[in-house]
C-alpha positions as CSV (number, residue, x, y, z in Angstrom):
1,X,113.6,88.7,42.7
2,X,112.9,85.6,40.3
3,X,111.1,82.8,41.5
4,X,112.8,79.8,40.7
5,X,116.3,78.3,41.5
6,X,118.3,80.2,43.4
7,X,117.7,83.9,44.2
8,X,119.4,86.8,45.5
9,X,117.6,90.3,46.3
10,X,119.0,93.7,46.1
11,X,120.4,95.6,48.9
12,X,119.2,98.3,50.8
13,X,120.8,101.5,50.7
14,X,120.9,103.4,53.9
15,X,119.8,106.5,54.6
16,X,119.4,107.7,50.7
17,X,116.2,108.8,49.4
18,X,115.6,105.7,46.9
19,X,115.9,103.3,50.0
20,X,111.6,102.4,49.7
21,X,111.5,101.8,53.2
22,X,113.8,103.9,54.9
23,X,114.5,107.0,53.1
24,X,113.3,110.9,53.8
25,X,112.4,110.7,50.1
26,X,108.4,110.1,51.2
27,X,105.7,110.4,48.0
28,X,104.1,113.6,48.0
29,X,100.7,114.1,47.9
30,X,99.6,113.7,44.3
31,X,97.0,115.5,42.3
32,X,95.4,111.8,42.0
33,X,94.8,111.3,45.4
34,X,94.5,114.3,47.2
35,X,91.5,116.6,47.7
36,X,92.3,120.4,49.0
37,X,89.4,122.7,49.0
38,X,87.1,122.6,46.1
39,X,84.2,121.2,45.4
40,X,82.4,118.6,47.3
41,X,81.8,117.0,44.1
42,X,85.1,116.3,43.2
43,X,85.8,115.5,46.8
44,X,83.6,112.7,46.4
45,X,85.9,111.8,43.1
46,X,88.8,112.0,45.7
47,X,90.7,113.9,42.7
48,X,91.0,117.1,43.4
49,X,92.3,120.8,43.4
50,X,94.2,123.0,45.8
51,X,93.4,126.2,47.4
52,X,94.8,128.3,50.8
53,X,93.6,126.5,53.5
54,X,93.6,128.3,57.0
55,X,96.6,128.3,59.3
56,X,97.0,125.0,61.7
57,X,97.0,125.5,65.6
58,X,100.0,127.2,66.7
59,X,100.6,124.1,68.9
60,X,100.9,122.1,65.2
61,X,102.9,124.5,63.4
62,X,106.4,123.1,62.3
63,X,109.6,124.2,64.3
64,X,113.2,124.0,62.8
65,X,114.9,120.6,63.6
66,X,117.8,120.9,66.1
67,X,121.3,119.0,66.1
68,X,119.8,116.7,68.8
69,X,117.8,114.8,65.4
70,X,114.1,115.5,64.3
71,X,112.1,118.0,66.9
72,X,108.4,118.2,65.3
73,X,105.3,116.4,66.9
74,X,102.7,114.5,65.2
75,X,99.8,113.7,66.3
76,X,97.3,110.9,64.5
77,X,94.2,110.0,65.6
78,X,93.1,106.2,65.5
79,X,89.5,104.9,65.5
80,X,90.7,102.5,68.4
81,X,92.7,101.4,70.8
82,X,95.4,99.2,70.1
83,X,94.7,95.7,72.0
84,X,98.5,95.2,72.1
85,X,101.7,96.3,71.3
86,X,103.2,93.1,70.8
87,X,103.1,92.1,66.9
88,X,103.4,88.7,67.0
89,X,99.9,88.9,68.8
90,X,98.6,90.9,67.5
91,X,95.8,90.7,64.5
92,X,94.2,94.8,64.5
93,X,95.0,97.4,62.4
94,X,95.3,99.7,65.2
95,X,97.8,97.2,67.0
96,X,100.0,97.2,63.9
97,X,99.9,100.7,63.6
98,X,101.7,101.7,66.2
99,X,104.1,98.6,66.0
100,X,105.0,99.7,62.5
101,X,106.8,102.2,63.8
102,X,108.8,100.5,66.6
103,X,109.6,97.6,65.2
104,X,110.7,96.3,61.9
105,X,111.4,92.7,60.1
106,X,113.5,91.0,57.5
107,X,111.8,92.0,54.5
108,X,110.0,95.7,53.8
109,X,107.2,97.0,51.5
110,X,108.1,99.0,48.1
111,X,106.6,102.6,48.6
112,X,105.1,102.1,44.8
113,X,104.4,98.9,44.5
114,X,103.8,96.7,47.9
115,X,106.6,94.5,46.6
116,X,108.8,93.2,49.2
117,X,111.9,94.7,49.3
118,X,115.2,94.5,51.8
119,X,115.1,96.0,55.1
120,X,116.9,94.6,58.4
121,X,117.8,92.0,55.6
122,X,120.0,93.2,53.3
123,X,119.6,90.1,50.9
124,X,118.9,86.4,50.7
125,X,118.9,84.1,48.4
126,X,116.4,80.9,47.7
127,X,117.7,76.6,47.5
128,X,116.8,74.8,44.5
129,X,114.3,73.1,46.4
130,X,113.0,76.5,47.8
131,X,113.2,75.1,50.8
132,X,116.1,76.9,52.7
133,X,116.3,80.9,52.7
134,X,119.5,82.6,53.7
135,X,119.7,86.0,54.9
136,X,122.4,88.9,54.8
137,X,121.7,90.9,57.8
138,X,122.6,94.4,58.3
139,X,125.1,95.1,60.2
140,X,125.0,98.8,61.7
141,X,121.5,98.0,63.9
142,X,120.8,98.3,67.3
143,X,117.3,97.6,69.1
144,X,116.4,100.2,71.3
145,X,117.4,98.7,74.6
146,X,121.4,99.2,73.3
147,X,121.0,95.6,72.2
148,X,122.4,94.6,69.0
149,X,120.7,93.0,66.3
150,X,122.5,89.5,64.8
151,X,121.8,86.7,63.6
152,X,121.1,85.0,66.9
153,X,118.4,87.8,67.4
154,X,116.5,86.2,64.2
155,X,117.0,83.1,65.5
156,X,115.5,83.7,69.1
157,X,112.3,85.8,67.2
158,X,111.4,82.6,65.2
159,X,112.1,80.3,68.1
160,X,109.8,81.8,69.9
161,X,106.8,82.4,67.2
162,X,107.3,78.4,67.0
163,X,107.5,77.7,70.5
164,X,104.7,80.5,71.7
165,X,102.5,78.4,74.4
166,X,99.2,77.1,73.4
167,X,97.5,79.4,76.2
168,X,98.8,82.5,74.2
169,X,97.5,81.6,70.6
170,X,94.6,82.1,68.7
171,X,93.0,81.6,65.0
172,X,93.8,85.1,64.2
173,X,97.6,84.8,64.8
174,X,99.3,85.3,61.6
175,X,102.2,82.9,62.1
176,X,99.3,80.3,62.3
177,X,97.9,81.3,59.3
178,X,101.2,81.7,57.0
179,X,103.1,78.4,59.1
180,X,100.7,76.3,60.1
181,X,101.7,74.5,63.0
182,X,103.8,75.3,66.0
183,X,106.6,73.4,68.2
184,X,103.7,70.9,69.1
185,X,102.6,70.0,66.1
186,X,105.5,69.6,64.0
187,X,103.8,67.7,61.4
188,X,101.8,70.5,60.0
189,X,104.7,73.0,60.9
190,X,106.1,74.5,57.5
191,X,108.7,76.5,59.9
192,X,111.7,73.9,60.8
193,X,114.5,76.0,62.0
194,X,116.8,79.1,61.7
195,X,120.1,78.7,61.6
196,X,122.7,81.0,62.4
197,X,125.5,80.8,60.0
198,X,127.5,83.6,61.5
199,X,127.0,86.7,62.7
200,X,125.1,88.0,60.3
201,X,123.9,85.3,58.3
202,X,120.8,83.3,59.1
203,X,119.1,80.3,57.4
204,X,115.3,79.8,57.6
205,X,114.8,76.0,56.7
206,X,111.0,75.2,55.9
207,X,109.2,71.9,55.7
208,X,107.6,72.8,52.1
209,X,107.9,75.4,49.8
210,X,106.2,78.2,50.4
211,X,106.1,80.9,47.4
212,X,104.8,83.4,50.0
213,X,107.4,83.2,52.4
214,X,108.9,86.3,51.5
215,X,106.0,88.4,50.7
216,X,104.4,87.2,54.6
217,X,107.8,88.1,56.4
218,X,106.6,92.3,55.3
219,X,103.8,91.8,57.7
220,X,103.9,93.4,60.6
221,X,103.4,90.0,62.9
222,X,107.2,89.2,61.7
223,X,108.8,91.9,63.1
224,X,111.9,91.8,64.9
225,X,111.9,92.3,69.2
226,X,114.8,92.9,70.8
227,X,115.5,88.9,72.8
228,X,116.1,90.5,76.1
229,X,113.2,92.8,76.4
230,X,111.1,89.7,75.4
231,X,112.7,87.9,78.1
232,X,112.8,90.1,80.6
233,X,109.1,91.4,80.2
234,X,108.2,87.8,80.1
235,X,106.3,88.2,76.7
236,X,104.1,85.2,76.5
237,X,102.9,85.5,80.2
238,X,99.7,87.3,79.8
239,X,98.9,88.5,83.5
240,X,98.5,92.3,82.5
241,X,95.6,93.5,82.0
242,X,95.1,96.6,79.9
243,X,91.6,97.6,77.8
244,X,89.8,94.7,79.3
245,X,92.2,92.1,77.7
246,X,95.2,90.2,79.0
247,X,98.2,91.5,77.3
248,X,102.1,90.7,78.8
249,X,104.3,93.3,80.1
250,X,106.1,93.1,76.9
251,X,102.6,94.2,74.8
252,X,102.3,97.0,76.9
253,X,106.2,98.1,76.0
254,X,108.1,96.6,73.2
255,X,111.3,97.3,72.0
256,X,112.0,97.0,68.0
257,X,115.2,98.5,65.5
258,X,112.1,100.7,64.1
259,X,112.8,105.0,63.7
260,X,110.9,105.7,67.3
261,X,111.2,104.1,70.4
262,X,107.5,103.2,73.2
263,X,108.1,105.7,75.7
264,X,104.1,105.1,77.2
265,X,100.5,103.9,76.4
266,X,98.0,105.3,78.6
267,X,94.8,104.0,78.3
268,X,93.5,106.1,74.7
269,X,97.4,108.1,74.1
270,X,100.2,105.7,72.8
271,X,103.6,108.1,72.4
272,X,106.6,107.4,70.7
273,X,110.0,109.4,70.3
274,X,112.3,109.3,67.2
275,X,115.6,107.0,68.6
276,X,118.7,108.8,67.9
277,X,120.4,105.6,67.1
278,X,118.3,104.5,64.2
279,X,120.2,103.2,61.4
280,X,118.0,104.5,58.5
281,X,116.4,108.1,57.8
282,X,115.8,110.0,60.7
283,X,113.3,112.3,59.1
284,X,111.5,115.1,60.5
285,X,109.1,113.8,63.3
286,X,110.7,113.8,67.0
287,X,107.1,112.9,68.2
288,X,104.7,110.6,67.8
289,X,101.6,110.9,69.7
290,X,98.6,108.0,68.6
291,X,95.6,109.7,70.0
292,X,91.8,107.2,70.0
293,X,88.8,109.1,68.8
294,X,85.9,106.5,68.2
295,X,83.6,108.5,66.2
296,X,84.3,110.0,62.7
297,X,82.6,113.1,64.1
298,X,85.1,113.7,66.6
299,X,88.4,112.9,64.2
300,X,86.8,115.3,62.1
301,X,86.4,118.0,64.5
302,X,89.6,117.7,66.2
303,X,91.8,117.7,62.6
304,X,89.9,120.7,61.6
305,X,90.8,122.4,65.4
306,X,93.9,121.5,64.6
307,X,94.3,119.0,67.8
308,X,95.6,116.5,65.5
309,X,97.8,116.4,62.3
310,X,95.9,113.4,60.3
311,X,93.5,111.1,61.1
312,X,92.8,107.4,59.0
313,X,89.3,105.5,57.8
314,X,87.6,109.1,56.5
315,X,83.7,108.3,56.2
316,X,81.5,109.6,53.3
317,X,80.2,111.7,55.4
318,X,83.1,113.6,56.1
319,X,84.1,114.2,52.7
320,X,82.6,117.6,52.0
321,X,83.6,119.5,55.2
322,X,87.2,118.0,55.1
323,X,87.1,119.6,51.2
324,X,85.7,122.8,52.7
325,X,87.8,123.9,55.3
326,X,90.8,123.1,52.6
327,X,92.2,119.5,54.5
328,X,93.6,116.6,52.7
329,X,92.5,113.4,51.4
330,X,94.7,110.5,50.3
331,X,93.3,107.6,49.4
332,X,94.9,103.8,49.3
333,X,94.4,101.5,46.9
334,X,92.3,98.6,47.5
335,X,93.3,95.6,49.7
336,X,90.7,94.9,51.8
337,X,87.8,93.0,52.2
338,X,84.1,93.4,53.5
339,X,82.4,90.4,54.0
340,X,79.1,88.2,55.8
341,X,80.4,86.0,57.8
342,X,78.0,82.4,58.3
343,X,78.5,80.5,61.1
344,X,78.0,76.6,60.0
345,X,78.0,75.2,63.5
346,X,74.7,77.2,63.9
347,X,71.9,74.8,63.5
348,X,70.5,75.0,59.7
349,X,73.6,76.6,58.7
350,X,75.4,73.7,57.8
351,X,72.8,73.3,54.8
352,X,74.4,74.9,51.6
353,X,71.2,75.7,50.7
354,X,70.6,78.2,53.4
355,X,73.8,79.6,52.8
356,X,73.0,79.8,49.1
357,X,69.7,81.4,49.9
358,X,71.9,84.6,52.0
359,X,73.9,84.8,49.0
360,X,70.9,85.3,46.9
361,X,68.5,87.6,49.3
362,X,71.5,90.6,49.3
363,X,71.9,93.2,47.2
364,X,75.3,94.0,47.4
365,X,75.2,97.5,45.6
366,X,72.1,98.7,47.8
367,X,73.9,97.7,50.8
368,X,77.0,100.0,49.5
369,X,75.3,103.1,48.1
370,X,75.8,106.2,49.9
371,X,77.9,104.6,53.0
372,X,81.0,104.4,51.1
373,X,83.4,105.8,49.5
374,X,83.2,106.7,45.8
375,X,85.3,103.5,44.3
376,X,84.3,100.7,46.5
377,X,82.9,97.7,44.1
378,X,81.0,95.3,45.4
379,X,82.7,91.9,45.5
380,X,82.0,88.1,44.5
381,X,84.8,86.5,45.2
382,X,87.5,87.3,48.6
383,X,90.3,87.8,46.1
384,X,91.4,91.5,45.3
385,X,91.7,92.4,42.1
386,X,95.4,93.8,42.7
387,X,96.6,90.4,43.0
388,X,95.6,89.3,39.4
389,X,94.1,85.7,40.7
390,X,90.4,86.1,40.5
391,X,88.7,84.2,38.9
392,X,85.7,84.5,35.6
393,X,83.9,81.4,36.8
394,X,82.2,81.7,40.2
395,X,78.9,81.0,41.0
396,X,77.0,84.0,40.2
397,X,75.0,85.3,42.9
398,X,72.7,88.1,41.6
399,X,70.1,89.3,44.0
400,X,67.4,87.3,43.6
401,X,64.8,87.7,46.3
402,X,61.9,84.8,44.6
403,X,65.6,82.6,44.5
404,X,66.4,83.0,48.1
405,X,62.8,81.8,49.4
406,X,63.0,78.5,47.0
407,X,65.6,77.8,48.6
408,X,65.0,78.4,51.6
409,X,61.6,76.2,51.6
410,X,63.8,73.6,49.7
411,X,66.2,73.6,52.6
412,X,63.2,73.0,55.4
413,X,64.2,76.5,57.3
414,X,61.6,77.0,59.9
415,X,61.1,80.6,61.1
416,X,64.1,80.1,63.7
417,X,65.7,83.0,65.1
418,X,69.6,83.7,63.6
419,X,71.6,85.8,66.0
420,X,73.3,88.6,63.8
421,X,76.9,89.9,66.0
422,X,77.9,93.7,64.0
423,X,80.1,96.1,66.0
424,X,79.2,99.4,67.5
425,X,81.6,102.6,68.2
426,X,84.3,101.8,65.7
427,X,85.3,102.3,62.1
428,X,87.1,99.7,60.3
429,X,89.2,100.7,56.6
430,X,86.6,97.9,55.6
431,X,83.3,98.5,57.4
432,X,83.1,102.7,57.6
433,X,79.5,102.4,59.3
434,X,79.0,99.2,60.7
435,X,75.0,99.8,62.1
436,X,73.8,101.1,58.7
437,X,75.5,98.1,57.1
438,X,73.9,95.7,59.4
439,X,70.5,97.9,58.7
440,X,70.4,97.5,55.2
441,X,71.9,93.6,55.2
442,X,69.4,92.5,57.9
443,X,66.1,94.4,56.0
444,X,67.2,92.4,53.1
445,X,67.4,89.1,54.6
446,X,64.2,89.3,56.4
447,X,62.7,90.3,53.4
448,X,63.8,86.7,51.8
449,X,62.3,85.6,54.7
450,X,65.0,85.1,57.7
451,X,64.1,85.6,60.9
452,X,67.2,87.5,62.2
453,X,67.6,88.7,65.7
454,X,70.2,91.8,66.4
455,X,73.4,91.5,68.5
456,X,75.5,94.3,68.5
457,X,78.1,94.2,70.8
458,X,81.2,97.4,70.9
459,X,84.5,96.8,69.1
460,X,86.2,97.6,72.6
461,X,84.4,95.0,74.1
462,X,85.8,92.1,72.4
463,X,83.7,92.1,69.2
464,X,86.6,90.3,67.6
465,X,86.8,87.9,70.4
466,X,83.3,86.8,70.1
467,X,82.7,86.5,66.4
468,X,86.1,84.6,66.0
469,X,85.7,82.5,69.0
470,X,82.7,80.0,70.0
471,X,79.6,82.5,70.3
472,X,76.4,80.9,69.8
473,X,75.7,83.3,66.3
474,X,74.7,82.5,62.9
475,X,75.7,85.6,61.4
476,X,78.3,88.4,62.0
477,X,80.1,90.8,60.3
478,X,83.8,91.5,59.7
479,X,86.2,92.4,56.9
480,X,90.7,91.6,56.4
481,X,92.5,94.3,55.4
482,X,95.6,93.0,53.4
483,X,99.0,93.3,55.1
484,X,101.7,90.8,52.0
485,X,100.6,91.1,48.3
486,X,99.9,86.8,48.0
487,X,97.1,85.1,47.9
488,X,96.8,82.9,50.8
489,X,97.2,86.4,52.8
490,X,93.0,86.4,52.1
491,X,91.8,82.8,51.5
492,X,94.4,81.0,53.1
493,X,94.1,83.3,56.3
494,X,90.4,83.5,56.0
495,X,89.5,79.6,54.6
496,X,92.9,77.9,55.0
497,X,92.0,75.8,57.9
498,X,89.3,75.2,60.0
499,X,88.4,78.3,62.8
500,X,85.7,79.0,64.8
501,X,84.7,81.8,63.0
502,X,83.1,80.3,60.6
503,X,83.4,76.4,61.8
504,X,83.6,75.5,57.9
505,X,85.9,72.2,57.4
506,X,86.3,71.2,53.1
507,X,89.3,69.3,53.0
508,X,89.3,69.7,49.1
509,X,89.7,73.8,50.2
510,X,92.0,73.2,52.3
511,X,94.6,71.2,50.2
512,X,94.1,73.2,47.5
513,X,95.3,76.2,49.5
514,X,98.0,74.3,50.3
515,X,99.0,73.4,47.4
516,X,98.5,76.6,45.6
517,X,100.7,78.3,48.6
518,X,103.5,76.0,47.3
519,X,103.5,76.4,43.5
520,X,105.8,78.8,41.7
521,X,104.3,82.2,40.8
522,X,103.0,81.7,37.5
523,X,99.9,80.1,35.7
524,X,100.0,76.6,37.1
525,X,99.3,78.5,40.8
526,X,96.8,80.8,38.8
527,X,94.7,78.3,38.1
528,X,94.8,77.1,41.4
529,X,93.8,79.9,43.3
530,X,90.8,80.2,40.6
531,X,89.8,76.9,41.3
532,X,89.9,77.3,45.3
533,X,87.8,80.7,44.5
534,X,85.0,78.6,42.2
535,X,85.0,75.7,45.3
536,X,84.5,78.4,48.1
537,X,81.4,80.6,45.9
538,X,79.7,77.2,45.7
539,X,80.2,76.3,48.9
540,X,79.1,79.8,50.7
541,X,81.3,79.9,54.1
542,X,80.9,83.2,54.3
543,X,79.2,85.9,51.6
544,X,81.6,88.5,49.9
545,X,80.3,91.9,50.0
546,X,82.9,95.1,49.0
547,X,86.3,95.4,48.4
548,X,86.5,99.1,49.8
549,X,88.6,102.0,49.6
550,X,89.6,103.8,52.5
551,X,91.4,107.1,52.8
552,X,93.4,109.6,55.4
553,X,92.8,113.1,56.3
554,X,95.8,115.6,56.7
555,X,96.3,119.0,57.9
556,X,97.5,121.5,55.1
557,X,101.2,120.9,57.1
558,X,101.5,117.4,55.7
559,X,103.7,117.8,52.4
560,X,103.9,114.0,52.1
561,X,102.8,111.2,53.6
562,X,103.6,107.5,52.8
563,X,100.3,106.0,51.6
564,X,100.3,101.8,51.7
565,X,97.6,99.5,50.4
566,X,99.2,97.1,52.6
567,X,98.8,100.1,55.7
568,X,103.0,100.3,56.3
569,X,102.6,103.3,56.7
570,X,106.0,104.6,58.8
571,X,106.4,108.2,59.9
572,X,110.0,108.7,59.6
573,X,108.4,108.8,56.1
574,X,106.2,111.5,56.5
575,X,107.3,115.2,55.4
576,X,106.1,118.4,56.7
577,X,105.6,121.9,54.7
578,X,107.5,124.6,55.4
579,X,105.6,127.7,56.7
């Protein structure tokens, strides 16, 4: 698709094996990024060999599919429970995971490339002013309550991501981050209205250009639920309580076009079964069973007792045993980001001079060695490199302990006590061993001379909510893991607007996001990213760390498996061996 004047996509091809997003035709597992047995060396290299590897559980092994549609179960186990099944509010990798599967919107992920590609959208095409989007819908869909999908079904899922209540919203919402403002705000809105044309036709009218509209509508937080169940669940009252959070009826059960239908969620088991009805590839899988194992240990030991058929976020230490007993490893490319969150409400931390003097007392490559996986590179900037927008001109932060102290005596710091929030129990694709990180980070700061003070606090017991929200902290750490190949999917979300996370307000940040979010593609918004890049390494809101990799584990059953930087990851996708 071009990017200026007016623009029309491909079309998607149903049920064929080229179709990127829903086609049987899923990537086998390539010499390049899997590892069977063989040395632990090369397992480390994540490049590797292939040997016999021992028979899976009997309870694993494949069975023929029947005339009913697909027949075989798999089972994945997750580092966490999802917080809820409802996309649009939901902001964790876990969350999305599952919702991946049920639900689907407008605009899909190439397998190869992250590009976005058509999906419940068979087309659209761009205004002059690339203001107004217009959208071919397909026309063979059906949610999973027997519901069809239209145009008015577009319409009622952007009404309501405009219209959703204040008492339902929070800074990690994507539709705030990628639109702005909501129903109440107007003004800062870059959403105006969808349109329906007919049918099948829809128009999206923003306020402003947005040269990432396209690209954001692939993330999962866009994807289409079916208007009644919304209604009748009452999705935006959240009176249900599930995990310790409030979630709505419809969180707990939601109802999408995707290749597998919720059938239940109870408490640490989320199952899903392949709907007969689906428009695209049906694939192999029948089942779907999302199984939460916290520690690495126990993922580990129950893919090599062959209780489960993959499991995500492998840890170095893992690596040799999984090479060993002859299981996979597929690694993504990287799309995330690790990073030190500074809290500039805290008092001193509003000086850039403190925040200068973290940047200075860390030594980034120390802080990685050994804990993650071979491939990681420590970062400078909150840019990936995959997007081709960093920038050769930030302010260089080497570590520098005799720097950090000058600073801080320059800045008047007194000895007082920083609260440091890192989560316990949990893996994250960008933070594999979150207490040895904070180990290593925290030893270096006091040895610059910070007095820092230990708050960890579980993952399951709203760590999100707490380093996001108004906790009295100065430091905490956190990571983004990439879901739309743009820009403003990492600074704008992170830096685009003021949050409690970090309670950072530059207006010259913030207009430069916007403005860069409305340029063309092309060199003129280039240099505008670069320049938002140079403006937030001087400024120090938060202190860059890794930009990781992260990588699965698979049973010798798994023939291919659709690996996504971005994580869409669907399992319609996924092929099994035959045995």
């Amino acid at each position: 698709m071009t990017k200026s004047g007016t623009v029309k996509s491909g079309t998607a091809k149903s049920g064929t094996a080229k179709d990127p997003d829903t086609g049987s035709g899923a990537p086998a597992l390539s010499r390049r990024s899997v590892i069977r047995a063989g040395a632990v060396a090369a397992a480390f290299m994540l490049a590797g060999c292939t040997a016999e590897a021992d028979s899976p559980s009997p309870s694993l092994t494949p069975t023929a599919t029947g005339p009913a549609g697909p027949s075989e179960r798999f089972t994945f186990a997750t580092a966490a429970r999802p917080v809820t099944l409802d996309p649009a509010l939901a902001a964790d990798t876990e969350s999305y995971r599952v919702t991946r599967q049920v639900l689907e919107g407008l605009v899909g992920v190439d397998a190869l490339t992250s590009a976005p590609t058509p999906l419940l959208a068979k087309s659209w095409t761009r205004s002059e002013d690339r203001r107004t989007y217009t959208f071919e819908l397909r026309r063979d869909v059906t949610f999973h309550d027997g519901e069809p999908f239209n145009a008015e079904a577009v319409r009622r899922n952007f009404e309501r991501w405009y219209t959703l209540p204040e008492s339902v919203r929070n800074d990690s919402l994507m539709y705030r981050s990628v639109f702005r403002g909501f129903s109440d705000s107007p003004k800062t809105a870059v959403y105006r209205e969808c349109v329906v044309e007919d049918e099948y036709t829809v128009r999206v009218e923003l306020t402003e250009p947005l040269d990432s509209f396209i690209s954001a509508l692939a993330a999962p937080a866009f994807a289409m639920s079916s208007p009644k169940a919304l209604a009748d669940a009452s999705a935006d009252d959240l009176t249900q309580e599930r995990n310790g959070r409030n979630i709505s009826a419809y969180g707990a059960h939601p109802v999408g076009t995707g290749p597998f239908r919720f059938v239940s969620w109870n408490e640490d088991v989320v199952e899903l079964a392949a709907y007969p009805e689906y428009w695209g590839e049906a694939g192999q899988i029948g089942t779907v069973v999302f199984k939460t194992v916290s520690s690495p240990e126990g993922r580990l030991r129950a893919l090599k007792k062959g209780e489960v058929d993959g499991y995500d976020l492998v840890t170095v230490n893992d690596v040799g045993d999984l090479a060993r007993n002859g299981l996979q490893i597929q690694q993504r490319d990287p799309y995330s980001i690790l990073y030190l969150g500074i809290n500039s409400n805290f008092p001193g931390m509003d000086n850039v001079l403190i925040r200068r003097a973290v940047a200075y007392a860390i030594d980034k490559p120390a802080v990685l060695d050994g804990l993650f996986l071979n491939g990681t590179k420590p970062a400078n900037q909150f840019l990936p490199q995959k997007l081709g927008l960093t920038s050769d001109t930030v302010t260089g932060y080497g570590y520098d302990v005799d720097k950090a102290r000058e600073l801080l005596t320059e800045a008047g710091y007194d000895g007082r006590e920083l609260p440091f929030y890192y989560p316990r129990r949990v893996t994250r694709s960008y933070l594999p061993a979150p207490e040895r990180v904070y180990a290593r980070l925290s030893s270096q700061l006091t040895a610059a001379g910070f007095n820092i003070r230990p708050v960890p606090v579980d993952w399951s017991e709203g760590y999100l909510d707490k380093v996001q929200g108004k906790e009295d902290r100065a430091f905490h750490l956190l990571g983004l893991a990439g879901t739309y190949e743009a820009g403003d999917n990492f600074v704008g979300t992170l830096f685009g607007r003021y949050t409690d996370e970090f309670s950072y307000n530059d207006p010259e940040v913030f207009s430069g996001i916007d403005k860069a979010r409305g340029l063309v593609e092309g060199q003129e918004q280039t240099d505008a990213y670069r320049a938002i890049t140079d403006r937030i390494s001087e400024r120090v809101p938060a202190v860059p760390l890794a930009f990781p990799i992260s990588a699965l584990a698979l049973s010798p059953r798994v023939a291919g498996y659709p690996t996504s930087p971005v994580l869409h990851e669907v399992f319609n996708r996924i092929t099994l061996a035959d045995r």
